[in-house]
PDB file of N, CA, C and O in Angstrom:
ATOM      1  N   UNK A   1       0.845  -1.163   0.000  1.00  0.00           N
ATOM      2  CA  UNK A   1       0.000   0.000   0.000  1.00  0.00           C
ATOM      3  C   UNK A   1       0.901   1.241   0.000  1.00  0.00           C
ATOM      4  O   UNK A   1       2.058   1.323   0.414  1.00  0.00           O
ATOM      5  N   UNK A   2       0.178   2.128  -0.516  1.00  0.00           N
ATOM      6  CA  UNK A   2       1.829   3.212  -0.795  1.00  0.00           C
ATOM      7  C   UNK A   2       1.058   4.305   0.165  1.00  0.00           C
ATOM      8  O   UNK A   2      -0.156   4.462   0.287  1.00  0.00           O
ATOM      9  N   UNK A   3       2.151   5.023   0.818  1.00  0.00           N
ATOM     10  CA  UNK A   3       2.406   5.738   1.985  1.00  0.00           C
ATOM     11  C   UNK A   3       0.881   6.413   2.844  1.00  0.00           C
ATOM     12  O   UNK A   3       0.489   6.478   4.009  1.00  0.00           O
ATOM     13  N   UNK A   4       0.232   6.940   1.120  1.00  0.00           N
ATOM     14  CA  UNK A   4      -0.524   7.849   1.522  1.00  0.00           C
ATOM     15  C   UNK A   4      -1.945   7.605   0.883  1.00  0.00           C
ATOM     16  O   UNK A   4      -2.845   8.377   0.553  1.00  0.00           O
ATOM     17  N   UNK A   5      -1.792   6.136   0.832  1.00  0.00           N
ATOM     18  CA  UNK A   5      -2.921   4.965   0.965  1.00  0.00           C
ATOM     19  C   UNK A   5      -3.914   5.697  -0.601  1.00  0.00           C
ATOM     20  O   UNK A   5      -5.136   5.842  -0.560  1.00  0.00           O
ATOM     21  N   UNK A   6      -3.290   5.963  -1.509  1.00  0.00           N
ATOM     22  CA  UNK A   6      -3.668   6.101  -2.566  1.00  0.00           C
ATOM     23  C   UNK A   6      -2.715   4.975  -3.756  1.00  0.00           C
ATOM     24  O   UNK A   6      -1.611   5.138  -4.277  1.00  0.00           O
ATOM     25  N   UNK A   7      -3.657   3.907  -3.857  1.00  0.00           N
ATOM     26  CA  UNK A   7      -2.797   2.721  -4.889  1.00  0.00           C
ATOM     27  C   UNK A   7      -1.901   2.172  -3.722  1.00  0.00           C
ATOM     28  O   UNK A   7      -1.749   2.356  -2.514  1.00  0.00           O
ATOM     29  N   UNK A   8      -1.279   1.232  -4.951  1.00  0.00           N
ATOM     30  CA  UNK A   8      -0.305   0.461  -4.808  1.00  0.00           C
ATOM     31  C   UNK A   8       1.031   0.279  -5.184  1.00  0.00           C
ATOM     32  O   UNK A   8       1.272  -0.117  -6.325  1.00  0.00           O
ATOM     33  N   UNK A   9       2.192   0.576  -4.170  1.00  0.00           N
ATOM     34  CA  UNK A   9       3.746   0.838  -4.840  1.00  0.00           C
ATOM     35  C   UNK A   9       4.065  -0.541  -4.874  1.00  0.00           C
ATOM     36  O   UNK A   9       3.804  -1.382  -4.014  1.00  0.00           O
ATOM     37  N   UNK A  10       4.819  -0.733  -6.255  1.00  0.00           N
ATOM     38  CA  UNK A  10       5.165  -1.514  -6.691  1.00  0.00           C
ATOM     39  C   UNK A  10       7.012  -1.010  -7.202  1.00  0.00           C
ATOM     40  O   UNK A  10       7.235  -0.244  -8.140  1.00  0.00           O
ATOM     41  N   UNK A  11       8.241  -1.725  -6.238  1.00  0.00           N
ATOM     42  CA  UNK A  11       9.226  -1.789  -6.934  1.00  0.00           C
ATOM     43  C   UNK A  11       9.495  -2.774  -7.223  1.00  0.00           C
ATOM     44  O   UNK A  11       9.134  -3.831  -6.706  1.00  0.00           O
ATOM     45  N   UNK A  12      10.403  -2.551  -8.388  1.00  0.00           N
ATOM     46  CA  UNK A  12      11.692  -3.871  -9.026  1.00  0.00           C
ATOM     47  C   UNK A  12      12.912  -3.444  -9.316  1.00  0.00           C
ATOM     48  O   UNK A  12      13.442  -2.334  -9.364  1.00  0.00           O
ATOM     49  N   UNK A  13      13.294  -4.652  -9.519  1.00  0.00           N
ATOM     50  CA  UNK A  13      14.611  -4.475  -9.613  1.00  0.00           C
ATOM     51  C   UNK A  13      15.439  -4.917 -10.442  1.00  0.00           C
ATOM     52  O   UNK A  13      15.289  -6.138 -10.481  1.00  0.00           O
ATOM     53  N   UNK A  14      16.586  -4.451 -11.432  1.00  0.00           N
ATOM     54  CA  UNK A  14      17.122  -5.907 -12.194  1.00  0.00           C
ATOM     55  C   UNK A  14      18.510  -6.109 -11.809  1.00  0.00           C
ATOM     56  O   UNK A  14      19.508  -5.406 -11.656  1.00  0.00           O
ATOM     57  N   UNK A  15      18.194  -7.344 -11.710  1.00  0.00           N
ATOM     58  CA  UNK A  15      19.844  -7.811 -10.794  1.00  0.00           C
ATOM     59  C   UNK A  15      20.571  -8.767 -11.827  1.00  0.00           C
ATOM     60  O   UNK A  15      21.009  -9.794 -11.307  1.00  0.00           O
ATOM     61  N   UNK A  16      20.802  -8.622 -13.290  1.00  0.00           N
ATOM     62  CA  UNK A  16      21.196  -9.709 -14.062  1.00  0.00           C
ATOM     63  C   UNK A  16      22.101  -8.525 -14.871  1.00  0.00           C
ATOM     64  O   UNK A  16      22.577  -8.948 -15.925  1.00  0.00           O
ATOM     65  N   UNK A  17      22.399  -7.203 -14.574  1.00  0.00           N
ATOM     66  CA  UNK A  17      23.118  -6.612 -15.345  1.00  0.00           C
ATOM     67  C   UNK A  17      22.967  -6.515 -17.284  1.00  0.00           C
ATOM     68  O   UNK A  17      23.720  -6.578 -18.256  1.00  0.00           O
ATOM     69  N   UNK A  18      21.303  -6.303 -16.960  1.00  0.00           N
ATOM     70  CA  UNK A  18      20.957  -6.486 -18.479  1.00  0.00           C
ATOM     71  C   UNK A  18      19.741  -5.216 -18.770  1.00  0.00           C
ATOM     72  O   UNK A  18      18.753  -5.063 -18.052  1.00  0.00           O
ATOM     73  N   UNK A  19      20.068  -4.376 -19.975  1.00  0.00           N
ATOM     74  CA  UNK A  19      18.701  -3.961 -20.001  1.00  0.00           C
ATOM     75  C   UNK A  19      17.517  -4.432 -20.356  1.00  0.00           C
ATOM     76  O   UNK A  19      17.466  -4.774 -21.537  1.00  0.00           O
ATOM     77  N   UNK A  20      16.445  -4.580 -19.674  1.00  0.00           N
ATOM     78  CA  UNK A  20      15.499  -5.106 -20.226  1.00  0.00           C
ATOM     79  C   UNK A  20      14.110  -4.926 -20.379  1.00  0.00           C
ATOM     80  O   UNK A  20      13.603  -4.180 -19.541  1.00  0.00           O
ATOM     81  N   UNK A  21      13.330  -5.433 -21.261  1.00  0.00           N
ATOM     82  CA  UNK A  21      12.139  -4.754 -21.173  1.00  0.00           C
ATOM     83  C   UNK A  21      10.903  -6.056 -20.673  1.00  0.00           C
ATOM     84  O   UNK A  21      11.257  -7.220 -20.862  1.00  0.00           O
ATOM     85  N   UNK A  22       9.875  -5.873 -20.220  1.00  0.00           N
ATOM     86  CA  UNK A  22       9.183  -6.889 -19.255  1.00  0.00           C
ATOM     87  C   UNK A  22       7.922  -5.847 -19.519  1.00  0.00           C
ATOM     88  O   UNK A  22       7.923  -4.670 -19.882  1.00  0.00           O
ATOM     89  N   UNK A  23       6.751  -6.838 -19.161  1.00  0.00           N
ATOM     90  CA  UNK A  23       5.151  -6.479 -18.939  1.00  0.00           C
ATOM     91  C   UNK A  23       4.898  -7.114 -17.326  1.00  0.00           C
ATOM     92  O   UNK A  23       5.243  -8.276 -17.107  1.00  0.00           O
ATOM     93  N   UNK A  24       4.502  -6.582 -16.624  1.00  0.00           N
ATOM     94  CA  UNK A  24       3.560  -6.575 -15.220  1.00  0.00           C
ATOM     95  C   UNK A  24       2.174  -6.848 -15.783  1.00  0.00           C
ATOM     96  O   UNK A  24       1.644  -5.993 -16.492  1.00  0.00           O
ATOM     97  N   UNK A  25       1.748  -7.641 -15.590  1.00  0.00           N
ATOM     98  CA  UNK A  25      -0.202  -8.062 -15.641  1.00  0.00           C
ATOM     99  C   UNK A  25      -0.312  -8.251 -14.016  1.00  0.00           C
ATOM    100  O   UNK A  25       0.533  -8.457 -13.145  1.00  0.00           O
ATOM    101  N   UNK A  26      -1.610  -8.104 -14.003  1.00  0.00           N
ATOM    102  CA  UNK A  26      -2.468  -8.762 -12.734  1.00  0.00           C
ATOM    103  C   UNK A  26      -3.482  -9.771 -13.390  1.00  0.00           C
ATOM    104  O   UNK A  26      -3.945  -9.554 -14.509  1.00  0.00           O
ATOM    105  N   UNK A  27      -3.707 -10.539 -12.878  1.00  0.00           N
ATOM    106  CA  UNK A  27      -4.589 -11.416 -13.510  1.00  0.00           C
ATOM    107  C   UNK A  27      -5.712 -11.569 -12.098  1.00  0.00           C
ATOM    108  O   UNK A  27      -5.967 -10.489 -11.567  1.00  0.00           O
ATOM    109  N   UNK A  28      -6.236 -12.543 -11.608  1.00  0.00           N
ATOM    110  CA  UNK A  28      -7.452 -12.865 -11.417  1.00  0.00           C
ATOM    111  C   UNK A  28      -8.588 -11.749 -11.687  1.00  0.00           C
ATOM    112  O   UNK A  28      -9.125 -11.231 -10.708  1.00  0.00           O
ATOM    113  N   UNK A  29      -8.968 -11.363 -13.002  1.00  0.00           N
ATOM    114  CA  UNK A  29      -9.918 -10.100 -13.087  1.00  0.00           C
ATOM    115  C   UNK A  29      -9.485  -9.114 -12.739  1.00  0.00           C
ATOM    116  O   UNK A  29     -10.376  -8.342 -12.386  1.00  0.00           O
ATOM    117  N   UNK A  30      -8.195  -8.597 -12.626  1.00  0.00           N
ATOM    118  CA  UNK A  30      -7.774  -7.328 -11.862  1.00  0.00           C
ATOM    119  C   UNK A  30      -7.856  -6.438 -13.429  1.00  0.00           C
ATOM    120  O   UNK A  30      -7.350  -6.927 -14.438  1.00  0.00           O
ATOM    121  N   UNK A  31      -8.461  -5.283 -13.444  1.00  0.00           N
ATOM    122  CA  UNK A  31      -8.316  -3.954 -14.567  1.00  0.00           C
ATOM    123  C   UNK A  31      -7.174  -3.204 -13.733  1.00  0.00           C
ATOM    124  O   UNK A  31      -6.900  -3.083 -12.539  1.00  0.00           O
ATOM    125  N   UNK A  32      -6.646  -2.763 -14.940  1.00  0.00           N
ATOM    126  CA  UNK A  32      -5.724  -1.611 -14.387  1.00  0.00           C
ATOM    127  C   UNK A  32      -6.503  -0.218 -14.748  1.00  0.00           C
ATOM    128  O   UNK A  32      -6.753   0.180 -15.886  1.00  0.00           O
ATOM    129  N   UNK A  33      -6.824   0.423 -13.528  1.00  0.00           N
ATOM    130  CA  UNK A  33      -7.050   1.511 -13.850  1.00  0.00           C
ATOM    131  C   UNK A  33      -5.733   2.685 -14.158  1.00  0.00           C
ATOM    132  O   UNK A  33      -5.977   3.337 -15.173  1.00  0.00           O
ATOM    133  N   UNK A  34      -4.759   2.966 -13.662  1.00  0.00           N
ATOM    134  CA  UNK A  34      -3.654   3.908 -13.653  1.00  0.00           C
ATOM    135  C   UNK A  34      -2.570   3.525 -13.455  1.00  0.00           C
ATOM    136  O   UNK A  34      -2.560   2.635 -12.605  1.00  0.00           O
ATOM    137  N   UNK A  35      -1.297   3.858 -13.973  1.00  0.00           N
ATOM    138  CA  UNK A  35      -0.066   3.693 -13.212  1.00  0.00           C
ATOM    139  C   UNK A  35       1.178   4.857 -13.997  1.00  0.00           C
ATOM    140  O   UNK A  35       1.623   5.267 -15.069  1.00  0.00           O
ATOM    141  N   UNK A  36       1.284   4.970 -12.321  1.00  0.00           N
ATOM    142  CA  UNK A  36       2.185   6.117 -13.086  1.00  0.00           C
ATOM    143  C   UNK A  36       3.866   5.560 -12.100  1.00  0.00           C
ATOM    144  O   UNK A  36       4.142   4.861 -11.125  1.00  0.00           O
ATOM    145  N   UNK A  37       4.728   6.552 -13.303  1.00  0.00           N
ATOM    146  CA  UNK A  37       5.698   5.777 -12.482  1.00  0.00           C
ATOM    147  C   UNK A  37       6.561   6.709 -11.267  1.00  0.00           C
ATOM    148  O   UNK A  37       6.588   7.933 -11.398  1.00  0.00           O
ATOM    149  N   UNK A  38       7.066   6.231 -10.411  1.00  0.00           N
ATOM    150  CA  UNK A  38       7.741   7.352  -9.099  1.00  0.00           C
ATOM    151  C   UNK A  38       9.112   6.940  -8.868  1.00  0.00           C
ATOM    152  O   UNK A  38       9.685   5.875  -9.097  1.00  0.00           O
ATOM    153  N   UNK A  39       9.604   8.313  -8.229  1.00  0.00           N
ATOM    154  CA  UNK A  39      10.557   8.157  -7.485  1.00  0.00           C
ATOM    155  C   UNK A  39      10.298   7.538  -5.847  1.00  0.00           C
ATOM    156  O   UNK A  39       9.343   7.424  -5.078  1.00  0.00           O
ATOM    157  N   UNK A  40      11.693   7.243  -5.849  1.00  0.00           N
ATOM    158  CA  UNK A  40      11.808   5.925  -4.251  1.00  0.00           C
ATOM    159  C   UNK A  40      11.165   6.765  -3.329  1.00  0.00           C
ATOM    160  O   UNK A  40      10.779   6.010  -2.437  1.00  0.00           O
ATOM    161  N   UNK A  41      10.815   8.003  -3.037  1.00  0.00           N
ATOM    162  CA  UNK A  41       9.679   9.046  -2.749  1.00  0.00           C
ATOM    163  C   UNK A  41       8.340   8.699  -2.151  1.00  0.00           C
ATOM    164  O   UNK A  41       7.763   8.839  -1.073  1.00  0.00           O
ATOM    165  N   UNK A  42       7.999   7.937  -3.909  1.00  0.00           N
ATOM    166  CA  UNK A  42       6.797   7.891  -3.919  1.00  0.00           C
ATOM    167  C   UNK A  42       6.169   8.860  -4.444  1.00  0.00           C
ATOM    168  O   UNK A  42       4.944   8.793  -4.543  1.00  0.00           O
ATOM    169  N   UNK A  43       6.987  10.150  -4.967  1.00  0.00           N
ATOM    170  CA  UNK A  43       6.308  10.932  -6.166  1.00  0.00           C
ATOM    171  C   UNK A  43       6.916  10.567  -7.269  1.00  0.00           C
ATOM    172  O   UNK A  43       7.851   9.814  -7.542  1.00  0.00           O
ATOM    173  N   UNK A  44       5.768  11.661  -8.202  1.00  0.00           N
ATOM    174  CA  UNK A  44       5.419  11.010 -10.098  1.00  0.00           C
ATOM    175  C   UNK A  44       6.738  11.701 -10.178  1.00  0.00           C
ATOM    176  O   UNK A  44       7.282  12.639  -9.595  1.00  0.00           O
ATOM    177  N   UNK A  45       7.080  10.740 -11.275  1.00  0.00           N
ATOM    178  CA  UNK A  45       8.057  11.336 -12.207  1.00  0.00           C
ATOM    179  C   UNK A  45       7.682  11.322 -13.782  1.00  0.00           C
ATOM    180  O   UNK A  45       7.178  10.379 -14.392  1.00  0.00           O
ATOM    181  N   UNK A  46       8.030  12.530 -14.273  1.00  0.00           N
ATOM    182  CA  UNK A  46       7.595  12.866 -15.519  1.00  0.00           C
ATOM    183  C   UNK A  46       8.036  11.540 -16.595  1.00  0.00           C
ATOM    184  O   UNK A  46       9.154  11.026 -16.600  1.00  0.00           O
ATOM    185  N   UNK A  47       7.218  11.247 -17.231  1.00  0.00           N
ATOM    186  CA  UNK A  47       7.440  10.081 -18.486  1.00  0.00           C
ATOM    187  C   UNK A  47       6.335   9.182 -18.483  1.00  0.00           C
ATOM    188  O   UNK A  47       5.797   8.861 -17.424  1.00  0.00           O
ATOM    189  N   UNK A  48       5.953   8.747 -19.601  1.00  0.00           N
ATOM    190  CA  UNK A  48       4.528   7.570 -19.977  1.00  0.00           C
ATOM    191  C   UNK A  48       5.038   5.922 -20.292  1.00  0.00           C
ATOM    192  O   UNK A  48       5.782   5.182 -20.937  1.00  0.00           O
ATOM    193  N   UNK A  49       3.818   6.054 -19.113  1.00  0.00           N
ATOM    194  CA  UNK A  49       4.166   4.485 -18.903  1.00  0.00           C
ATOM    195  C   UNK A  49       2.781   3.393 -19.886  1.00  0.00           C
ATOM    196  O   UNK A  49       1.604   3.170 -19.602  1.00  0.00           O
ATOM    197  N   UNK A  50       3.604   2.962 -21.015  1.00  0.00           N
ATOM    198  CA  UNK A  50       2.798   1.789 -21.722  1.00  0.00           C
ATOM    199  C   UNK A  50       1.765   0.765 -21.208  1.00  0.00           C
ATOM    200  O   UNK A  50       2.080  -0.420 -21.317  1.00  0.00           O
ATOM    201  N   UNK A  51       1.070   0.944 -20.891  1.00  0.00           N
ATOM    202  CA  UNK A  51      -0.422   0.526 -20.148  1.00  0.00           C
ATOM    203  C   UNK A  51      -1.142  -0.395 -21.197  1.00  0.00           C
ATOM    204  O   UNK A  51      -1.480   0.030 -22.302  1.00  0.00           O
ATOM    205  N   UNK A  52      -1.355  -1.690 -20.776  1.00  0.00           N
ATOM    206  CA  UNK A  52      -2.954  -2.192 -21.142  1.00  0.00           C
ATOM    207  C   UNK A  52      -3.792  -2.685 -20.181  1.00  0.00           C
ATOM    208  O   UNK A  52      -3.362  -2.646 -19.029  1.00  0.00           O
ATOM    209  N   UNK A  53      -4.973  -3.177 -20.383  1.00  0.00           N
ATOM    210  CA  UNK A  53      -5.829  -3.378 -20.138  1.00  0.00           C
ATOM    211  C   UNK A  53      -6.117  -4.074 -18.486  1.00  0.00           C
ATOM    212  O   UNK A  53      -7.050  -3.990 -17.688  1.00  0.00           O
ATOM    213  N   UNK A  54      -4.714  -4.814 -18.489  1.00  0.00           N
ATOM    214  CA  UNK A  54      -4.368  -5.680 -17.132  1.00  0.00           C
ATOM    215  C   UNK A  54      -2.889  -5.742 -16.708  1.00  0.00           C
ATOM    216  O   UNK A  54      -2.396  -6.465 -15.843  1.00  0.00           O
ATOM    217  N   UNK A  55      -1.932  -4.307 -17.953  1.00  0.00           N
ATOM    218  CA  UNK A  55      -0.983  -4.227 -16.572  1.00  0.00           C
ATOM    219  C   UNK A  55      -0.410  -3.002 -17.635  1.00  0.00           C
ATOM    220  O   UNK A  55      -1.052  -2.145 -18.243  1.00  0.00           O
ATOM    221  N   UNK A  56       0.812  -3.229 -17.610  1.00  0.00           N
ATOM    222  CA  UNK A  56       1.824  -2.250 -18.333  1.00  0.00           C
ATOM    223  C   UNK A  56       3.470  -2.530 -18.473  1.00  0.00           C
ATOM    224  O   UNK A  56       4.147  -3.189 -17.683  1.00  0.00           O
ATOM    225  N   UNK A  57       3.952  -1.830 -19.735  1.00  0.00           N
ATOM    226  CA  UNK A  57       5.366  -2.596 -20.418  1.00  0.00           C
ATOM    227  C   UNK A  57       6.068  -1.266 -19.645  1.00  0.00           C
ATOM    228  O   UNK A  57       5.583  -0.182 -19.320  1.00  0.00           O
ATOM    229  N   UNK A  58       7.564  -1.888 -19.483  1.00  0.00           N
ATOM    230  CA  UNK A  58       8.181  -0.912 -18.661  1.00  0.00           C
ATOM    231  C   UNK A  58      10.022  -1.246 -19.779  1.00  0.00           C
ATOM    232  O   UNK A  58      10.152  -1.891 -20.819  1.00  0.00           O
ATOM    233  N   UNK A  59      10.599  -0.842 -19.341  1.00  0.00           N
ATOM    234  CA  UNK A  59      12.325  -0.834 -19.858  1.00  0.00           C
ATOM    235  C   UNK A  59      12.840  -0.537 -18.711  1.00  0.00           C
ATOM    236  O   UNK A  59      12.308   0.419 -18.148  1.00  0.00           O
ATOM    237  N   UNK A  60      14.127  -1.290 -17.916  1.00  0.00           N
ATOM    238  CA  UNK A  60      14.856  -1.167 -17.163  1.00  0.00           C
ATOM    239  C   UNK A  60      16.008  -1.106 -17.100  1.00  0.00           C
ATOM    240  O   UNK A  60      16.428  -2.225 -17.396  1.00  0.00           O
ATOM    241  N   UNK A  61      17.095  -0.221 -16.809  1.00  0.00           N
ATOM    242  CA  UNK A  61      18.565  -0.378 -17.536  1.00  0.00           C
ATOM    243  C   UNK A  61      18.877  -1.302 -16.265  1.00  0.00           C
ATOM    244  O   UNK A  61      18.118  -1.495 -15.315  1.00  0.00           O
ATOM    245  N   UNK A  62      20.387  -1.924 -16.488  1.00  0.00           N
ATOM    246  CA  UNK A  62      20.986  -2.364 -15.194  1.00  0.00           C
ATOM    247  C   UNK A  62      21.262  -1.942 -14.431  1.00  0.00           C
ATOM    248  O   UNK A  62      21.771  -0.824 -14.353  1.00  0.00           O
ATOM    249  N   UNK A  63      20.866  -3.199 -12.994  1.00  0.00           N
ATOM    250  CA  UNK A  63      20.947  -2.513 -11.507  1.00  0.00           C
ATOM    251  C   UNK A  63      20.052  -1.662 -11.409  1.00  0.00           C
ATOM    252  O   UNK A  63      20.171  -0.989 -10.385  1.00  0.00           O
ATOM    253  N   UNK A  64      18.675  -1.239 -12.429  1.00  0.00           N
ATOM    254  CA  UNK A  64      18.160  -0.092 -11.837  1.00  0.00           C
ATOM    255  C   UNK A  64      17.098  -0.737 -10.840  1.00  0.00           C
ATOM    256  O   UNK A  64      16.744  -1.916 -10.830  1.00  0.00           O
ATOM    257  N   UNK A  65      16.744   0.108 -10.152  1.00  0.00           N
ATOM    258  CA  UNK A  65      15.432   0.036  -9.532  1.00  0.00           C
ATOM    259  C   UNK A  65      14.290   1.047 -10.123  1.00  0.00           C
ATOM    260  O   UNK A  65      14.496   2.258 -10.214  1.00  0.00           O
ATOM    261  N   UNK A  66      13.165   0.477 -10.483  1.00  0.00           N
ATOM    262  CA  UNK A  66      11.870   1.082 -10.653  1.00  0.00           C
ATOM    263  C   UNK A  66      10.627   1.121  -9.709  1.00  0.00           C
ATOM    264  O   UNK A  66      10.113   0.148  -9.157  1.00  0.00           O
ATOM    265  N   UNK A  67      10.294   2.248  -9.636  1.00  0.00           N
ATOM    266  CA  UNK A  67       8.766   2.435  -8.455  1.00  0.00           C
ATOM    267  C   UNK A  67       7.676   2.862  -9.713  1.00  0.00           C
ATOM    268  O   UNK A  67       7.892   3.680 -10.608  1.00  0.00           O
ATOM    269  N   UNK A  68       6.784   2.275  -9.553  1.00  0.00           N
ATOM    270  CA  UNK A  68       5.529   2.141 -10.220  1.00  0.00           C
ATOM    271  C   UNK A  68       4.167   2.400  -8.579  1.00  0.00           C
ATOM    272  O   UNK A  68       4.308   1.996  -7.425  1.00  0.00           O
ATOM    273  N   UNK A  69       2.874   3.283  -9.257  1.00  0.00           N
ATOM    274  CA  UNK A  69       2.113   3.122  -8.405  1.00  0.00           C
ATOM    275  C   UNK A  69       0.889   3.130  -9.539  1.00  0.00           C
ATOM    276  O   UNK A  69       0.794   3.918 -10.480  1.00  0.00           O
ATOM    277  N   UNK A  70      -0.093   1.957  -9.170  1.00  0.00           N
ATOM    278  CA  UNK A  70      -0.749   1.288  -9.746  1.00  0.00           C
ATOM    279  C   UNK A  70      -2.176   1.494  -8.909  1.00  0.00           C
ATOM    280  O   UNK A  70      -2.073   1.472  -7.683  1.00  0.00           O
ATOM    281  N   UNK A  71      -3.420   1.680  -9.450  1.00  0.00           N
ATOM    282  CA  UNK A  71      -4.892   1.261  -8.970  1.00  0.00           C
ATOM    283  C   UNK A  71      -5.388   0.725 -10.147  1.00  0.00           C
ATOM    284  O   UNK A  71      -5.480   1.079 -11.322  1.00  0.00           O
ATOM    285  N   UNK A  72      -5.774  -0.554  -9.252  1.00  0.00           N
ATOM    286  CA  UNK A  72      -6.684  -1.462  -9.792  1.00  0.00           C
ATOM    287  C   UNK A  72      -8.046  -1.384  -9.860  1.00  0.00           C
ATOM    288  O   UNK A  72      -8.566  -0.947  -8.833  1.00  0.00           O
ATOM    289  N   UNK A  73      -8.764  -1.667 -10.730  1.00  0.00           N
ATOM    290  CA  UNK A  73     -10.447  -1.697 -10.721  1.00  0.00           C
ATOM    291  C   UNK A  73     -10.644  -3.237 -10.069  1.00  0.00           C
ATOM    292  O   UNK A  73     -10.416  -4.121 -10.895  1.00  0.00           O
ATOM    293  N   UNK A  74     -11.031  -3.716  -8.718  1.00  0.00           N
ATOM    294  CA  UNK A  74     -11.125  -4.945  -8.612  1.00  0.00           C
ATOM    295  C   UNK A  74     -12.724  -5.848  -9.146  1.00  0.00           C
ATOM    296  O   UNK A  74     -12.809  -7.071  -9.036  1.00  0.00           O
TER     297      UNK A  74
END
């Protein structure tokens, strides 16, 4: 639950020293309503994040860490 109980923070991480690109889904019926992406904060940081229907495509360089905050339509 993220700080200020609006959504859900979601980090990752890539630990294989590779850039890479990956999709996040939710599945059991979960819609994605929003996700924007943040700093370790927990505020937005400017840039658009590739969204469908039940998650969203992201790019990660190495070693990075990414914060995503996400609401779901359950």
């Amino acid at each position: 639950m993220a700080e200020d109980k609006n959504g859900i923070i979601i980090r990752l991480y890539e630990s294989e020293n590779t850039k890479t690109t990956a999709m996040l889904t939710f599945g059991m019926d979960n819609r994605l309503l929003t996700v924007t992406e943040c700093n370790l904060m927990e505020e937005p940081v400017v840039g658009a994040v590739e969204k469908t229907e039940d998650g969203f495509t992201f790019t990660i360089k190495p070693f990075e860490i990414k914060t995503y905050r996400v609401n779901l339509d359950k």
